[in-house]
C-alpha positions in Angstrom: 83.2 115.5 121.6 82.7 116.0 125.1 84.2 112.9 127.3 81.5 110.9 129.4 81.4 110.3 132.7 81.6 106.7 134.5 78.0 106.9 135.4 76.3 109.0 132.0 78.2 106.1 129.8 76.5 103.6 132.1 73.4 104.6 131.9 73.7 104.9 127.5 74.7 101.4 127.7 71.2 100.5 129.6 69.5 103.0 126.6 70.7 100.9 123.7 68.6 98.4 122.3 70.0 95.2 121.9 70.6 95.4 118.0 72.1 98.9 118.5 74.7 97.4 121.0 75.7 94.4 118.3 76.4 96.9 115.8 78.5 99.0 118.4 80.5 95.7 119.2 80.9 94.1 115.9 81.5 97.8 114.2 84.7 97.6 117.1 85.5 94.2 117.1 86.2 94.7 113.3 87.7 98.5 113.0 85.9 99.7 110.0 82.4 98.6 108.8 80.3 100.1 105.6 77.0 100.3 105.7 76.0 98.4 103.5 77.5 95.4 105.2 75.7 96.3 108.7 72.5 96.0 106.4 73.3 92.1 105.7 74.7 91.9 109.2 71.6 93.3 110.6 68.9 93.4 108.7 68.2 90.6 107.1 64.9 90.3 108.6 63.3 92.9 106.4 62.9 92.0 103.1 62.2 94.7 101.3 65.3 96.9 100.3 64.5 100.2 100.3 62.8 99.6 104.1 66.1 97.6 105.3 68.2 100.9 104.3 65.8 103.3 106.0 66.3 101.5 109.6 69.8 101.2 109.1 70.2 104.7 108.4 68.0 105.1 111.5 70.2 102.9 113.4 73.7 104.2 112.3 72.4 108.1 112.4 71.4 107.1 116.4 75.0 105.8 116.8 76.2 108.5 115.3 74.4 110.9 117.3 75.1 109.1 120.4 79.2 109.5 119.7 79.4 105.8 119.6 79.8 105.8 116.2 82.1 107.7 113.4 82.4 108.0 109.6 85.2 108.9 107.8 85.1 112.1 106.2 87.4 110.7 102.7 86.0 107.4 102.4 83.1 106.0 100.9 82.3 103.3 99.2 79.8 102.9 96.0 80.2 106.7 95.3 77.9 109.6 96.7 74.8 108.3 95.2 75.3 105.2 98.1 73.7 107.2 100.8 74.5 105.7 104.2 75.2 102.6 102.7 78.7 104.4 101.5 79.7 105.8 104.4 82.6 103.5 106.5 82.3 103.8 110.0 84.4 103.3 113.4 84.2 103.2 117.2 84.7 106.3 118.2 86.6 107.1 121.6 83.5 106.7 123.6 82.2 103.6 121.8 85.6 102.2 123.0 84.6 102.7 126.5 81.8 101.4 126.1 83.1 98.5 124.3 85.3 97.6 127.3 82.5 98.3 129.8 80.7 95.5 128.4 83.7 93.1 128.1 84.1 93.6 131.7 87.2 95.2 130.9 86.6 98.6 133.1 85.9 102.3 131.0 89.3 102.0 129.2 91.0 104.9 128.3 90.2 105.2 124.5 92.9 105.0 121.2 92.6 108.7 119.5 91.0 108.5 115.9 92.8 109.7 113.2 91.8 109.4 109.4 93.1 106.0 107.8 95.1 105.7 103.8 92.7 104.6 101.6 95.1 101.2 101.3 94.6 100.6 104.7 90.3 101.0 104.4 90.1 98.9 101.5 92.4 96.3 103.1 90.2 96.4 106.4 86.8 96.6 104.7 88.0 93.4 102.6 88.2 91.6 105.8 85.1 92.9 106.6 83.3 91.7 103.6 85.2 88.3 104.3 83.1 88.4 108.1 80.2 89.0 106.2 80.1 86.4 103.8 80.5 83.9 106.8 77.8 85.0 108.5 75.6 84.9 105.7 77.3 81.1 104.6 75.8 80.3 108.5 72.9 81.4 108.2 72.0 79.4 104.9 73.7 76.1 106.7 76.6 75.9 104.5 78.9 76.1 107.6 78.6 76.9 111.3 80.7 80.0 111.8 82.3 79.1 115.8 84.7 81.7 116.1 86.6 85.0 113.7 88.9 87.1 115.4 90.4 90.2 113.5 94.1 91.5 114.0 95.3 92.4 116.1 93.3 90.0 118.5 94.3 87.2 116.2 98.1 87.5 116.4 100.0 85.3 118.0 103.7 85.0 119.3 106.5 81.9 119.3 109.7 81.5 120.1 112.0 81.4 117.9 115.2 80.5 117.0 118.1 81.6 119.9 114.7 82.1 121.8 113.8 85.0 120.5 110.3 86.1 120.5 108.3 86.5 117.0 105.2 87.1 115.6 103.0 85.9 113.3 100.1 88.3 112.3 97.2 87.5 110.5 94.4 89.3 109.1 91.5 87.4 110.5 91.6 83.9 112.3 88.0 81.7 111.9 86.6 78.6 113.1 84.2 76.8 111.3 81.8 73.7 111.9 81.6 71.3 108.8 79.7 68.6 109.2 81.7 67.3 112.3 84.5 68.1 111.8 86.0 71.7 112.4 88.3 73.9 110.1 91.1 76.5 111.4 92.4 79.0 109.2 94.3 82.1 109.2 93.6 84.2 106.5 96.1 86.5 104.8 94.2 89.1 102.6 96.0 90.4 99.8 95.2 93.2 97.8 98.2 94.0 95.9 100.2 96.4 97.6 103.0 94.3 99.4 106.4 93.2 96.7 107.6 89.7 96.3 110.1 90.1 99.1 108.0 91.0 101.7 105.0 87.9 101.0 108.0 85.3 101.1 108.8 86.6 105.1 105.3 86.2 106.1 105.3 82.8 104.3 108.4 81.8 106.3 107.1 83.3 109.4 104.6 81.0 109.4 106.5 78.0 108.8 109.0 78.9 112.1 105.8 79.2 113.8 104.6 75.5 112.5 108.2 74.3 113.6 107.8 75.6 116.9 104.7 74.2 117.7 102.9 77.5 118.0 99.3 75.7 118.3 99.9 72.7 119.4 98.4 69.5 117.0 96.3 72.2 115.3 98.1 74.3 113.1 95.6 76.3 111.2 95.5 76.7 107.7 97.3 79.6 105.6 94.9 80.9 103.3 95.9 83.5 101.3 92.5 85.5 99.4 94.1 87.3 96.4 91.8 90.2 94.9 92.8 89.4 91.6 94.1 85.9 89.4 97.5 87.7 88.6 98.2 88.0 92.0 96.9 84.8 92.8 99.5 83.4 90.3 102.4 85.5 92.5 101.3 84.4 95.8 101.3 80.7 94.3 104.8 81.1 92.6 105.9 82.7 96.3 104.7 79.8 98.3 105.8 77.4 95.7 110.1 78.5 96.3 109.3 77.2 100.0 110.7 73.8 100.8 108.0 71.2 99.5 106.8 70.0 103.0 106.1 73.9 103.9 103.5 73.8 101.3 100.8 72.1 102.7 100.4 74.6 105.2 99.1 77.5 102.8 96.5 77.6 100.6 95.9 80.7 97.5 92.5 81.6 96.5 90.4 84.7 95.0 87.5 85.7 97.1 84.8 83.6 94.9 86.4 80.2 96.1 87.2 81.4 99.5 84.9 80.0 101.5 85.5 76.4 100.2 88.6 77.1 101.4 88.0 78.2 104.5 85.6 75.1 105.2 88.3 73.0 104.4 88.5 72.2 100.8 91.3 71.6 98.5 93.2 74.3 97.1 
């Protein structure tokens, strides 16, 4: 696609309307997106179904059009028969720029696109869903939703031992209001594909971050969303060989119970 200039890319920002631009932002802010889930983003203002699908296949076909917006040729979710609702889409290169325009970070030069496993979409459209679900827990006043980051925005670093620099990296980070108090969590999405081994190093990651002070007098909360109870079981067994004071910064959990969780309930 043919690469905008500074003042054309300008003047599509001042085009969009100010729904199109959310789903531009949110579609970057959390890498891949179905459609279905900008419908509940989105749309929830029209209640009947088969309307609320037409305007957001209007709305993603104008992104589309516009280059702001990509689908992935492979991927779909709910089979052919989903329509637009199946398609997964991404920022494009020129929804970047624009991106960073309005984030008063300057017309960025863009990350190149290239088509994603299907472990890595399923992974990133389960932290999607997780985003989702929030918003829709906010807007029935189960929680206030303050604040989710996505990786890699939510990673953070620590020194470590020898003062060495490490990492801890999340999927998602989120903030929620309950009642009047807040809750802080990372969340750690698992769907299956990582081995024993490699769970117990991000569990002990996150303990040298807790001893090092990382976030200060709020160290969120380690909650692991298993997609299903065998794994649940593994990921409890795993944070279970961790010295016993390490435990209470984790919590396991299928995606059902998550949000209880996430607002702060025990695991």
């Amino acid at each position: 696609m043919k690469r905008l200039s500074a003042s054309r890319l300008v003047e599509l920002a001042g085009e969009l309307s100010q729904r199109d631009r959310e789903i531009t932002e949110t579609t970057g802010k959390l890498r891949l997106v179905s459609g279905k889930q900008i419908e509940r983003l989105f749309l929830v203002s029209t209640t009947d179904p088969a309307s609320r699908a037409r305007l957001a296949r209007r709305s993603l076909g104008r992104l589309v059009e516009r280059g702001l917006l990509g689908r992935l040729e492979r991927r779909r979710v709910g089979g052919i028969r989903a329509g637009a609702a199946g398609h997964v889409y991404y920022l494009t290169p020129r929804g970047q720029r624009l991106v960073a325009f309005w984030q008063s970070r300057g017309l960025v030069r863009p990350r190149s696109r290239y088509e994603p496993a299907a472990t890595f979409v399923r992974h990133i459209l389960g932290i999607a869903e997780c985003y989702v679900r929030l918003v829709e827990a906010d807007r029935a006043g189960t929680v206030e939703l303050l604040e989710f980051k996505a990786e890699p925005e939510c990673w953070q670093s620590f020194v470590g031992p020898g003062g060495s620099r490490q990492w801890v990296k999340p999927d998602a980070f989120v903030r929620l209001g309950v009642g009047e108090f807040e809750a802080h969590s990372w969340i750690e999405l698992d769907c299956g594909t990582e081995g024993r081994g490699a769970l117990l190093r991000k569990c002990r990651a996150y303990q040298a971050a807790y001893a090092a002070g990382i976030t200060g007098d709020t160290f969120p909360r380690v909650v692991w969303i298993a997609t299903t109870a065998k794994r649940a079981e593994l990921l409890t067994e795993v944070c279970g060989s961790l010295p016993a004071d390490a435990w209470k910064l984790f919590a396991v959990t299928t995606p059902e119970r998550a949000l209880a969780l996430l607002a702060g309930g025990a695991s």
